[in-house]
C-alpha positions as CSV (number, residue, x, y, z in Angstrom):
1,X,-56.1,151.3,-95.5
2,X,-58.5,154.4,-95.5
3,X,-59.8,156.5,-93.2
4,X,-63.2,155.5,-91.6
5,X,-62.9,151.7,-93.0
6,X,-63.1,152.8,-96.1
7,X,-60.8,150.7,-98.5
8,X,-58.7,151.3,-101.3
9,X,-58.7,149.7,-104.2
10,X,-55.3,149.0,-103.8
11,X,-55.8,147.2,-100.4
12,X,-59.2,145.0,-101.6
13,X,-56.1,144.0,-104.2
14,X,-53.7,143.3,-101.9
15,X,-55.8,141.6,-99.7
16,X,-56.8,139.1,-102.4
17,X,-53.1,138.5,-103.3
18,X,-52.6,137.4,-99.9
19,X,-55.5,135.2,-99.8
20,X,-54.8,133.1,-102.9
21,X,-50.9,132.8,-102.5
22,X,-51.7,131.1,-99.3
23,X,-51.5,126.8,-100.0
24,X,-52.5,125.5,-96.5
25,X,-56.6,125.3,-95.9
26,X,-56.3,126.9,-92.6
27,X,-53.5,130.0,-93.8
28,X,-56.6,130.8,-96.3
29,X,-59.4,130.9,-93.8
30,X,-57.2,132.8,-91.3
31,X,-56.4,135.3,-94.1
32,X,-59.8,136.0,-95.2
33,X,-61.2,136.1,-92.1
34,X,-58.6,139.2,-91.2
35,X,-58.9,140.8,-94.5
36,X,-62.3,141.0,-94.2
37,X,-62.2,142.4,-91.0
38,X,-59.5,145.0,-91.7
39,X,-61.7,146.1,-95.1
40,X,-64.4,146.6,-93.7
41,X,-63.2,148.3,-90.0
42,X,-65.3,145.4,-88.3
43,X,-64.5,144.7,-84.6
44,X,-64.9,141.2,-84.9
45,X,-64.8,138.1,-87.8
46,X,-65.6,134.8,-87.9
47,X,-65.8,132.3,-90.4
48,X,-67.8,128.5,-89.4
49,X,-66.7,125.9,-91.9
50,X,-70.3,123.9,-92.7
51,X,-71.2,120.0,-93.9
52,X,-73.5,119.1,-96.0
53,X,-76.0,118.7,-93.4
54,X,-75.0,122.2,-92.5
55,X,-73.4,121.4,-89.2
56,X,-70.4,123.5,-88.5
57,X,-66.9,121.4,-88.5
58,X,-64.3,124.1,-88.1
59,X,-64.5,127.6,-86.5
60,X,-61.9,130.4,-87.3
61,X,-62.3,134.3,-85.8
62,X,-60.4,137.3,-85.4
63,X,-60.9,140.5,-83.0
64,X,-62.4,140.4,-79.8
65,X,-65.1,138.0,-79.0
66,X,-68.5,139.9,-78.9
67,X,-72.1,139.1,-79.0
68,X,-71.6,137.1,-82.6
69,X,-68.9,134.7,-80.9
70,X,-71.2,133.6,-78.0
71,X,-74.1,132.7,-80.6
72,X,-71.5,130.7,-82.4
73,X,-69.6,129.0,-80.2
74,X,-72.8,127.8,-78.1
75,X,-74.0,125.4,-81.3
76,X,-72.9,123.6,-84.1
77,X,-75.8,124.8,-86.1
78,X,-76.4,128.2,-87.3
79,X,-79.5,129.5,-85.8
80,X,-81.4,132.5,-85.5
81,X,-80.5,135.2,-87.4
82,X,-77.2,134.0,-88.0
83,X,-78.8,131.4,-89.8
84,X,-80.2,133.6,-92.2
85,X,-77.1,134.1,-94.2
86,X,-77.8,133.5,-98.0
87,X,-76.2,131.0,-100.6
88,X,-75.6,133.6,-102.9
89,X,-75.1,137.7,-101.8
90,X,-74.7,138.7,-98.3
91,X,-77.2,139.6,-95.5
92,X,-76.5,143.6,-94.1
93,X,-78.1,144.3,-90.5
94,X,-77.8,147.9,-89.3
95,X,-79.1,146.0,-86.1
96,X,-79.2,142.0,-85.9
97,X,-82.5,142.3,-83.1
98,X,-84.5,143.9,-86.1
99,X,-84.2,140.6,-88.5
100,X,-87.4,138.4,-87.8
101,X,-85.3,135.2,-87.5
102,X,-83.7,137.4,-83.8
103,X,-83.5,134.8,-81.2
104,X,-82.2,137.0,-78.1
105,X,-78.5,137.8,-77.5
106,X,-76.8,137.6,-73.7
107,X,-77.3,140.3,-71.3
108,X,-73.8,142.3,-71.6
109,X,-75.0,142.8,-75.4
110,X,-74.0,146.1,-76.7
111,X,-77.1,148.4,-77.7
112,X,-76.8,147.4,-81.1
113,X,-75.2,144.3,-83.2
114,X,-74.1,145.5,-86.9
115,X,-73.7,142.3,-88.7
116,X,-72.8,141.8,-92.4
117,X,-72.6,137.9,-93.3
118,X,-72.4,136.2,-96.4
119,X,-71.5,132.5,-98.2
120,X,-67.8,131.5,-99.2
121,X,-69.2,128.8,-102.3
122,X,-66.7,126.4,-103.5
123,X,-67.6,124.1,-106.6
124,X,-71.2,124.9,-106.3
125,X,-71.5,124.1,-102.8
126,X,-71.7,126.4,-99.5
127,X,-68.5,125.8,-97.7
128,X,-68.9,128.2,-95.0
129,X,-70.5,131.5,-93.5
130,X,-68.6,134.3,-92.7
131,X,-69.9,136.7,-89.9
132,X,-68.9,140.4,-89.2
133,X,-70.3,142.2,-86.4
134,X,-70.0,145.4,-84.0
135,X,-68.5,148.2,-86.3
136,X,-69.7,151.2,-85.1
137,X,-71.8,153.0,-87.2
138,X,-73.2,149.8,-89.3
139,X,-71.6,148.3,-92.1
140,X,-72.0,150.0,-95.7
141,X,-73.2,149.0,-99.4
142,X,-69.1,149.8,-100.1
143,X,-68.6,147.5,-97.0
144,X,-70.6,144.5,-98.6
145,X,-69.2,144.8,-102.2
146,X,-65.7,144.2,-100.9
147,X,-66.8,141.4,-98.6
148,X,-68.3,139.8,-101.7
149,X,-65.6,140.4,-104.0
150,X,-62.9,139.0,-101.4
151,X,-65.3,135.8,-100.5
152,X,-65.4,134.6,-104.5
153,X,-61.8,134.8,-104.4
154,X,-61.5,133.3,-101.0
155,X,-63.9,130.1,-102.7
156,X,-61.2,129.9,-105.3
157,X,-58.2,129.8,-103.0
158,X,-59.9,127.3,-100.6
159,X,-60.6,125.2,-103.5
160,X,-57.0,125.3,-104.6
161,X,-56.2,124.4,-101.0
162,X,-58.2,121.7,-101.0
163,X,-56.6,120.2,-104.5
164,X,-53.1,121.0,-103.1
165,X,-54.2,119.1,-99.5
166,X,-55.5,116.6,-101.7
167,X,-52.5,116.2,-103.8
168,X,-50.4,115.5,-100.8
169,X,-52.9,112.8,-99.3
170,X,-52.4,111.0,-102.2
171,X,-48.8,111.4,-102.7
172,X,-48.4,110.1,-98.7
173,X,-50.9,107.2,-99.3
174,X,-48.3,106.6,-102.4
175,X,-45.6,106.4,-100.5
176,X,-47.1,104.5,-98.0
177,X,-47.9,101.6,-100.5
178,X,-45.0,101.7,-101.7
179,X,-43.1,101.0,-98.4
180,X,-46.0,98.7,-97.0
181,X,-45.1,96.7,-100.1
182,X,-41.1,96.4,-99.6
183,X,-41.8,95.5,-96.5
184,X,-44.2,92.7,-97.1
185,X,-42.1,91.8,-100.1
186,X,-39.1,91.3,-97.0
187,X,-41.0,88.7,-95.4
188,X,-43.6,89.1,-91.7
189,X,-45.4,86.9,-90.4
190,X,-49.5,87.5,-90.9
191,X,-49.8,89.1,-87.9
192,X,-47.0,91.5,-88.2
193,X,-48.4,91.6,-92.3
194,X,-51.7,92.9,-91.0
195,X,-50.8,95.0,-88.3
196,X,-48.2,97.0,-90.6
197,X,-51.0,97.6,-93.0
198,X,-53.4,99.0,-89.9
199,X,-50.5,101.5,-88.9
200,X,-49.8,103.0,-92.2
201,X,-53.0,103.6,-93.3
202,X,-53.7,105.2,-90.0
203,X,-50.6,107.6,-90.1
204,X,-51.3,108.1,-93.7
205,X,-54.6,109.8,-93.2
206,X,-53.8,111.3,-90.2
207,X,-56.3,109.1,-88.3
208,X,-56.7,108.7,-84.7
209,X,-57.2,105.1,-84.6
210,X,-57.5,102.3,-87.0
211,X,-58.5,98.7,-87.7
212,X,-59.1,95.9,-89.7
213,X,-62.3,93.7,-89.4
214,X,-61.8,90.0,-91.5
215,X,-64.6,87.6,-91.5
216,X,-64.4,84.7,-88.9
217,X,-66.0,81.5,-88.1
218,X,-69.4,81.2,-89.1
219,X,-69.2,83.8,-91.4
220,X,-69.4,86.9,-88.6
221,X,-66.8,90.1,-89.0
222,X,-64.4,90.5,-86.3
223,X,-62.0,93.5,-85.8
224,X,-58.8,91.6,-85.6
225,X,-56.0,94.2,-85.7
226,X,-56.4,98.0,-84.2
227,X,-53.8,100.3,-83.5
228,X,-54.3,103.7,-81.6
229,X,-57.1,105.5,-79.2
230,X,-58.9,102.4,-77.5
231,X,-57.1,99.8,-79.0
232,X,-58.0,97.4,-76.6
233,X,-61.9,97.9,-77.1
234,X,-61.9,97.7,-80.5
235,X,-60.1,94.5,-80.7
236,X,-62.4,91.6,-80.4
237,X,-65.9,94.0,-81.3
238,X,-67.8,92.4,-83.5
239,X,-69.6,93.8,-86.8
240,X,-73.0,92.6,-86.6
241,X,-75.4,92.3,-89.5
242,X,-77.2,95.6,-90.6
243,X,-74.0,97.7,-89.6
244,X,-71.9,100.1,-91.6
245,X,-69.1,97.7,-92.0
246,X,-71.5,94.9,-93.4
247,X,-73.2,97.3,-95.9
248,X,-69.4,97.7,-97.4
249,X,-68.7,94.0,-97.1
250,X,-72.4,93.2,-99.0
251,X,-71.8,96.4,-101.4
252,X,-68.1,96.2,-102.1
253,X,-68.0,99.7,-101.9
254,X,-66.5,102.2,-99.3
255,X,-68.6,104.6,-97.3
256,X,-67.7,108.0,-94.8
257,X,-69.6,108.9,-91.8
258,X,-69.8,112.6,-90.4
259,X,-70.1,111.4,-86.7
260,X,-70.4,108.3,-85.1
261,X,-70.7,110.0,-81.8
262,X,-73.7,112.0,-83.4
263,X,-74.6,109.1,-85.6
264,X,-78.2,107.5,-84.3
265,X,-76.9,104.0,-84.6
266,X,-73.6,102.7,-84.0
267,X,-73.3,99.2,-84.3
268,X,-70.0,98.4,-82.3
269,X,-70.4,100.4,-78.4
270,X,-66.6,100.9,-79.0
271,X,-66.8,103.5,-81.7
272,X,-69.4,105.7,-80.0
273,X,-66.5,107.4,-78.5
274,X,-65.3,109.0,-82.1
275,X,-66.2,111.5,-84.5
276,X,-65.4,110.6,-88.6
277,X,-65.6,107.9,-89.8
278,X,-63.8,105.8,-92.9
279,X,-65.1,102.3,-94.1
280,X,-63.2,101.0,-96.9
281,X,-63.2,97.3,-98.7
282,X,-60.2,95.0,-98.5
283,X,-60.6,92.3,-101.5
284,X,-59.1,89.0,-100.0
285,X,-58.5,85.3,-102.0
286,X,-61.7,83.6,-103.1
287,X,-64.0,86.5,-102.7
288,X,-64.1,87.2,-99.0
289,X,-63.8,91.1,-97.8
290,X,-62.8,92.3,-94.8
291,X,-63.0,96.3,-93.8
292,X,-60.3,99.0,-92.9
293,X,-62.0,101.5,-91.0
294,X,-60.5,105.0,-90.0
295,X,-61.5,107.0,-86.9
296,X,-60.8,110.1,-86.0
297,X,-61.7,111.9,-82.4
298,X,-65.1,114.3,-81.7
299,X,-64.6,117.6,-83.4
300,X,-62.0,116.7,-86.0
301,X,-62.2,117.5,-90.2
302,X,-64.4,114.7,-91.8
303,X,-63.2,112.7,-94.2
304,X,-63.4,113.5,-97.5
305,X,-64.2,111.2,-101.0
306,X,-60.8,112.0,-101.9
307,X,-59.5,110.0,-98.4
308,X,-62.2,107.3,-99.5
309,X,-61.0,106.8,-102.8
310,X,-57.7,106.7,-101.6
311,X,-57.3,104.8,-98.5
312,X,-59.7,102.1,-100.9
313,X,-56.8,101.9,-103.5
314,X,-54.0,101.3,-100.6
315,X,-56.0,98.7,-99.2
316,X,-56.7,96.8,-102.3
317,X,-52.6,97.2,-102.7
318,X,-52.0,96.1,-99.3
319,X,-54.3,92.9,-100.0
320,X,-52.1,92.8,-103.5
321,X,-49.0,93.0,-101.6
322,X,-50.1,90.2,-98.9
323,X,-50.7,87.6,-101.5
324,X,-47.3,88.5,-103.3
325,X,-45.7,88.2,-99.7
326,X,-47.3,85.0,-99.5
327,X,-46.8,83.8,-103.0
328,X,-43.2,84.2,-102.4
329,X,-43.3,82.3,-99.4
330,X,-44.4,79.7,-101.1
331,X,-41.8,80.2,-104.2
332,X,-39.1,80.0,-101.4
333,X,-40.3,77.3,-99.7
334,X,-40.5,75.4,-103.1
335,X,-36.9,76.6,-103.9
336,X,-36.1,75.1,-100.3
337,X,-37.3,71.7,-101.2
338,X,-35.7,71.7,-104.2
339,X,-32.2,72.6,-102.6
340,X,-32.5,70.0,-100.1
341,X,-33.5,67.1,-102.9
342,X,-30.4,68.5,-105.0
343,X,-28.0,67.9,-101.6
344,X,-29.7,64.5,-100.8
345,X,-29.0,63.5,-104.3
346,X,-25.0,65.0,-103.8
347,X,-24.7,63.5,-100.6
348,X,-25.9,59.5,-102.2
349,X,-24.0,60.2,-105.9
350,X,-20.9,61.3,-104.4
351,X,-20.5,61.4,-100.9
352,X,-22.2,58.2,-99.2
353,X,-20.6,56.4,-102.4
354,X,-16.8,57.0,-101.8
355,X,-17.7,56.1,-98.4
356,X,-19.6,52.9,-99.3
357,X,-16.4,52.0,-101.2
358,X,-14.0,52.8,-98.6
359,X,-15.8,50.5,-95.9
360,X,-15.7,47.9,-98.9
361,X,-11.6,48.4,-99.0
362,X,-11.5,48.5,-95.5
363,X,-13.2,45.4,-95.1
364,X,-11.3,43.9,-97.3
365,X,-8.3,44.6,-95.5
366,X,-10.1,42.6,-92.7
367,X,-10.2,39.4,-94.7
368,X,-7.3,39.4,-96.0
369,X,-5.4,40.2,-92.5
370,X,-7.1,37.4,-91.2
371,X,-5.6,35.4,-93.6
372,X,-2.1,36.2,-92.7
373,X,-1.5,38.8,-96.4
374,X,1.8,41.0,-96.8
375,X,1.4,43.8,-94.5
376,X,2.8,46.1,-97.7
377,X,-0.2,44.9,-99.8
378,X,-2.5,46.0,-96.5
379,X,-0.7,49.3,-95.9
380,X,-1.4,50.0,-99.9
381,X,-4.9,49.3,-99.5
382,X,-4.9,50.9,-96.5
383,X,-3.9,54.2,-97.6
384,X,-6.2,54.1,-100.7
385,X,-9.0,54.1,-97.8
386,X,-7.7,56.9,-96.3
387,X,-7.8,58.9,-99.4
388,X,-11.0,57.9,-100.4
389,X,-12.0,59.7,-96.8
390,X,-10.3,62.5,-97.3
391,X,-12.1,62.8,-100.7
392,X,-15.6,62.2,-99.0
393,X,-14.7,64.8,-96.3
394,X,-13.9,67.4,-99.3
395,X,-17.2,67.2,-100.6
396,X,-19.3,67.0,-97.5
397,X,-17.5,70.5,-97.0
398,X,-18.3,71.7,-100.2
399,X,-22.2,70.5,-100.0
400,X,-22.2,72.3,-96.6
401,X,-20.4,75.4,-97.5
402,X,-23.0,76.0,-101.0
403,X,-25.9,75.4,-98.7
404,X,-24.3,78.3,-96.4
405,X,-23.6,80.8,-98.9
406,X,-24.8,80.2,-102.3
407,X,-23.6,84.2,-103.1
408,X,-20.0,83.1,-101.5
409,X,-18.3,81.9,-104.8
410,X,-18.7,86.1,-106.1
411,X,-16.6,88.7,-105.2
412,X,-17.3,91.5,-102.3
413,X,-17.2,94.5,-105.4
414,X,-19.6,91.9,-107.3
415,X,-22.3,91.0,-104.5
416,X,-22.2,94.7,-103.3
417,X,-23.0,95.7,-106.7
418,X,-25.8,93.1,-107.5
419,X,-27.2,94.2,-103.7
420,X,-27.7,97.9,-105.4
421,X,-28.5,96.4,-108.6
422,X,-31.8,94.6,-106.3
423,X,-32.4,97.9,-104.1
424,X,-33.8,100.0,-107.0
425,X,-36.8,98.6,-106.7
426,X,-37.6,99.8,-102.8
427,X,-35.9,102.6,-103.4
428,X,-37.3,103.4,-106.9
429,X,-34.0,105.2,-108.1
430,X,-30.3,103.1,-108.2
431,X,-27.9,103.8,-105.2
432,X,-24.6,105.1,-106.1
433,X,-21.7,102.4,-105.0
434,X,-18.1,103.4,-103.9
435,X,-15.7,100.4,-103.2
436,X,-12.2,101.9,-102.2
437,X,-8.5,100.1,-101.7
438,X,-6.4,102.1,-99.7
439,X,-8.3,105.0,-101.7
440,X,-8.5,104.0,-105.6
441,X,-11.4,103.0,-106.9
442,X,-12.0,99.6,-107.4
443,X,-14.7,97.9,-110.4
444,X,-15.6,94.8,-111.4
445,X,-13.3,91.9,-112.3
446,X,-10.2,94.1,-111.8
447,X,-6.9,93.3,-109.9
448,X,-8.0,95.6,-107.5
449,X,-10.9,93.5,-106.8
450,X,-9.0,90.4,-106.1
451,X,-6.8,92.0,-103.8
452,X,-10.2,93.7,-102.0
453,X,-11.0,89.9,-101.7
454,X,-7.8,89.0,-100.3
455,X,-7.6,91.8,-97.4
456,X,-11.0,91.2,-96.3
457,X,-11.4,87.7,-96.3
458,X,-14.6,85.7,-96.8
459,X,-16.0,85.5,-93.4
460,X,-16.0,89.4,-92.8
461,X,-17.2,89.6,-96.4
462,X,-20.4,88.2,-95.6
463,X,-21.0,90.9,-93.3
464,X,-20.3,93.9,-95.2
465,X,-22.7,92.8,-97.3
466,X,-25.2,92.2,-94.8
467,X,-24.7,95.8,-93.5
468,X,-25.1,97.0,-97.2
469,X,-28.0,95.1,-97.4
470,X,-30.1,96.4,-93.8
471,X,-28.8,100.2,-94.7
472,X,-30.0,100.0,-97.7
473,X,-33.4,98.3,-96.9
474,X,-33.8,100.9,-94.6
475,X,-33.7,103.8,-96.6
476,X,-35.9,102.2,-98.7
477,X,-38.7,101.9,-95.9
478,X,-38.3,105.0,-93.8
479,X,-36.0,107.7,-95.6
480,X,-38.6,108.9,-98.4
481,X,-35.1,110.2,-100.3
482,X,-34.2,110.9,-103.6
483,X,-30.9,109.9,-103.5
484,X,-28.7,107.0,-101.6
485,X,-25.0,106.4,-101.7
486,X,-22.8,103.1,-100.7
487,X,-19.7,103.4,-99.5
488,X,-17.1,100.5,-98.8
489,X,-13.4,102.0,-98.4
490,X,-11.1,99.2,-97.3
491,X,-7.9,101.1,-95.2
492,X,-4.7,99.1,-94.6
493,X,-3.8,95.5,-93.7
494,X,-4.6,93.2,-91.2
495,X,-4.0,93.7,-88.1
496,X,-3.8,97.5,-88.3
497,X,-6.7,97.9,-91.2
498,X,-9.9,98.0,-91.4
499,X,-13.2,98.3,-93.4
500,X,-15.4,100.7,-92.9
501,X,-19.3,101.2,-94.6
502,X,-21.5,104.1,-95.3
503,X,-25.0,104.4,-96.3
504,X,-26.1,107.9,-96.0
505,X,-29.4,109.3,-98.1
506,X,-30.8,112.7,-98.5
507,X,-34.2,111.7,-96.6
508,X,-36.0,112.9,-93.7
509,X,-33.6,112.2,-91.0
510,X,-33.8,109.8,-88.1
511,X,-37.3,110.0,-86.4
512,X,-37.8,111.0,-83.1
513,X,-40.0,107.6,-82.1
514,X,-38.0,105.3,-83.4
515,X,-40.1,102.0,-82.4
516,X,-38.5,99.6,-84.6
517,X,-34.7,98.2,-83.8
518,X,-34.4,95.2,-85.3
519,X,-32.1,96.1,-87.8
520,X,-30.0,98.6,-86.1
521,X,-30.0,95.7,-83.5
522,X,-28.2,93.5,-86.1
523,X,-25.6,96.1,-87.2
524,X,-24.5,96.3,-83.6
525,X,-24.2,92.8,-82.8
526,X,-22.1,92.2,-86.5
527,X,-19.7,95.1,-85.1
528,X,-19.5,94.0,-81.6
529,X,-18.6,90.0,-82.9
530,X,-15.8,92.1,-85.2
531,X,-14.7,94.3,-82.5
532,X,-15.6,97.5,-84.6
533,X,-18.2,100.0,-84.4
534,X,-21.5,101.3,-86.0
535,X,-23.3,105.6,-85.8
536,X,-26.3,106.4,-87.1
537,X,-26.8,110.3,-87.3
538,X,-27.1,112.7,-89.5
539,X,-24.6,113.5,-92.0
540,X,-22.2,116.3,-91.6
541,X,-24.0,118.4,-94.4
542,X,-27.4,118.7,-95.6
543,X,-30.2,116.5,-94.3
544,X,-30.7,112.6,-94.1
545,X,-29.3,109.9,-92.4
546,X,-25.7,108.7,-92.1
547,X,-24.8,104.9,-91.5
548,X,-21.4,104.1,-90.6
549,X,-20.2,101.0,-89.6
550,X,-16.9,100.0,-89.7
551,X,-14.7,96.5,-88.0
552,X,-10.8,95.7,-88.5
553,X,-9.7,93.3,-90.8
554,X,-9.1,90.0,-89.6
């Protein structure tokens, strides 16, 4: 820096290095705001963030609060002089009290008020106004070209911000679709169906609150699922005709509001209370729309187009994925039907038959006995009877034990592979799978593999899949990782051995609100039944989660 607030080439440079290898929106504003001040020897900074209707939404400073601070922090427009800042160029006071525009300043004012302001424009539009006051001595022609040189390149680095900001929104709304979607695809009831949809949307935009209006009786729009700030008001408020919600639900098209609490009509009495606003369609069967509205508290960013566009394609996947869900409902249900006609018809062909001809042999032995026949003949016939029950008993058992376990009939190496095999789809990569005897490797169809069979047994089989299965499943709905290995390592003999599972992924770690324990729930109940245990944590090295779960073998 130079004497007398004079800069450098070399630190105007500097200063707008530092500026555009900043990524985050507010690291940009905070920058500029203190390189303009440090340029230029100014006391004090500020920069408001504007909307279109030139109402300020954001408000970063630097320095000591002076004369400049109290004007802008007392309103959310800027008036007065401060109001007189140009689109394009900069406005240079030696005093702000000798502008025309001068409304008054408090009474601790200093005896003058230097103020050099001027626009940060990004894509043709005024973004924001950034204020310098109180350098003694007034600000200087040398003072203004810097401040304009550093706010064009402070437009370009908050409009990279903004794609970068934007690029992550939709790579969370992404991700979010994608586990709404294995999750539906899982099976929930509606309820639990909609109310999943409502919570990711609302912790994908960062939202406050959020909830789903579907038309009821009568034709009249209802919010019927809300999750966050006044949940309890919002559920149950209508949508009457002539309100924001309606106009998406007659237009088909999404719409953003600056400020309900500012808005001059708000509809639903609930809503008053918040600030942005998001209204976006949600196509449903046979035409009908319902709403997923977003709502953020007083004083928070608006939403942007980008959030519109966005949040509109997750909720036309969400409705996607809800008719999917419920398509394969159906499917299964079909499937269900068809299982049961296909034992009815093993039960009557084979079954009920051999036991239809047993009572006939059996009554025959009756009539015969009465008779006064050979007890040898009777004892034959007798014993072919008994057989014939045995025989009926065998397939009763085998009727019950496919309706159990269609999968049992396969292999533990060959289920656990086909349950990775089926987990690339939620996981949108293949898990690696590790199945160990006594620590060799064990594949498909190999000696190895029979023996694996052998140790563990069928019953505890069913469960190691099962714990596959739910770790698996769960780092395809919470881990967001890029890589997921199975292991199955089977140690020993019974009664001394055991088998022991891992799941572990590269993710984001265990959260620390973890709402949901259905599924870890399970995993402790299979291990407590075995005698054996199950840990989740995180893995020894590196990040991610660590499932381990492990029971003797019977």
């Amino acid at each position: 820096m130079a004497e007398a607030g004079v800069p450098r080439d070399g630190d105007l440079v500097s200063a707008v290095i530092a500026v555009a290898g900043e990524l985050e929106l507010s690291a940009v504003l905070e920058r500029f705001v203190e390189a303009a001040a440090g340029l230029t020897g100014a006391p004090y900074g500020a920069l408001t963030v504007i909307d279109d209707r030139g109402v300020s939404t954001a408000f970063v400073s630097t320095g000591v609060p002076g004369t400049v601070a109290d004007v802008l922090r007392a309103a959310p427009l800027a008036l007065g002089t401060l109001g007189e800042v140009p689109e394009t160029g900069a406005l240079r006071l030696r005093d702000a009290r000798e502008h025309p525009a001068f409304r008054g300043i408090p009474p601790d004012h200093p005896s003058t008020v230097p103020l050099l302001g001027t626009s940060v424009r990004v894509g043709g539009r005024v973004f924001g106004h950034l204020y310098l006051s109180e350098k003694p001595g007034g600000f200087t022609q040398e003072d203004e070209d810097v401040v304009l040189s550093l706010a064009a390149a402070a437009g370009t680095a908050v409009a990279n911000a903004q794609q970068h900001a934007d690029a992550q929104r939709r790579e969370h709304w992404l991700q979010a679709g994608v586990d709404l979607t294995t999750t539906l695809l899982e099976g929930v009831d509606d309820d639990g169906a909609l109310e999943r949809i409502v919570s990711t949307a609302r912790d994908a935009d960062e939202a406050d609150a959020a909830a789903l209006a579907l038309p009821g009786v009568g034709g009249e729009l209802v919010i019927e699922v809300a999750v966050g700030r006044n949940r309890d008001e919002l559920i149950g408020a209508p949508m009457p005709p002539g309100s924001r919600a309606w106009r998406v639900v007659e237009d088909g098209t999404g719409l953003i509001t600056a400020s309900l609490a500012r808005a001059h009509t708000v509809a639903t009495p609930a809503m008053r209370s918040f600030g942005p606003a998001l209204f976006a369609p949600v196509p449903a069967p046979g035409g009908a729309v319902g709403v997923l509205i977003l709502l953020r508290k007083v004083g928070a960013p608006p939403f942007e187009p980008s959030d519109l566009t966005t949040a509109a394609a997750f909720a036309a996947q969400a409705a996607l994925a809800t008719q999917l869900a419920a398509g394969r409902h159906a499917h299964d249900l079909e499937a269900l039907l068809d299982e049961r006609e296909r034992i009815a018809r093993d039960l009557h062909d084979l079954a009920i038959q051999q036991l239809f001809a047993t009572g006939l042999q059996l009554e025959a032995v009756r009539r015969r006995a009465a008779r006064g026949v050979d007890a040898t003949e009777l004892t034959a016939i007798v014993d072919e009877a008994l057989d014939n029950v045995d025989g009926s008993v065998q397939q009763i058992r085998r009727i019950v034990h496919d309706l159990r376990d269609p999968d049992a009939a396969r292999g533990l190496v060959e289920r656990l592979r086909r349950e990775a095999s089926l987990a690339r789809t939620g996981l949108g990569f293949a898990p690696s799978l590790v199945v160990s005897l006594d620590g060799t490797t064990v594949v498909v169809g190999g000696l190895d593999a029979d023996r694996v069979d052998h140790r563990v047994g069928p019953d505890l089989t069913a469960d190691v899949v099962a714990v596959v299965r739910e770790g698996l499943a769960n780092a395809a709905r919470h881990a967001r990782a890029s890589s997921v290995t199975v292991r199955v390592l089977v140690l020993g003999t019974a009664p001394e051995g055991s088998v022991r599972v891992e799941v572990e992924d590269d993710g984001v770690g265990l959260p620390a609100d973890r709402r949901r324990s259905s599924g870890t729930r399970n995993l402790a109940e299979r291990a407590h039944e075995r005698g054996g245990t199950v840990e989740i944590g995180a893995p020894p090295t590196g990040p991610g989660t660590l499932l381990t779960w492990e029971a003797p073998l019977a």
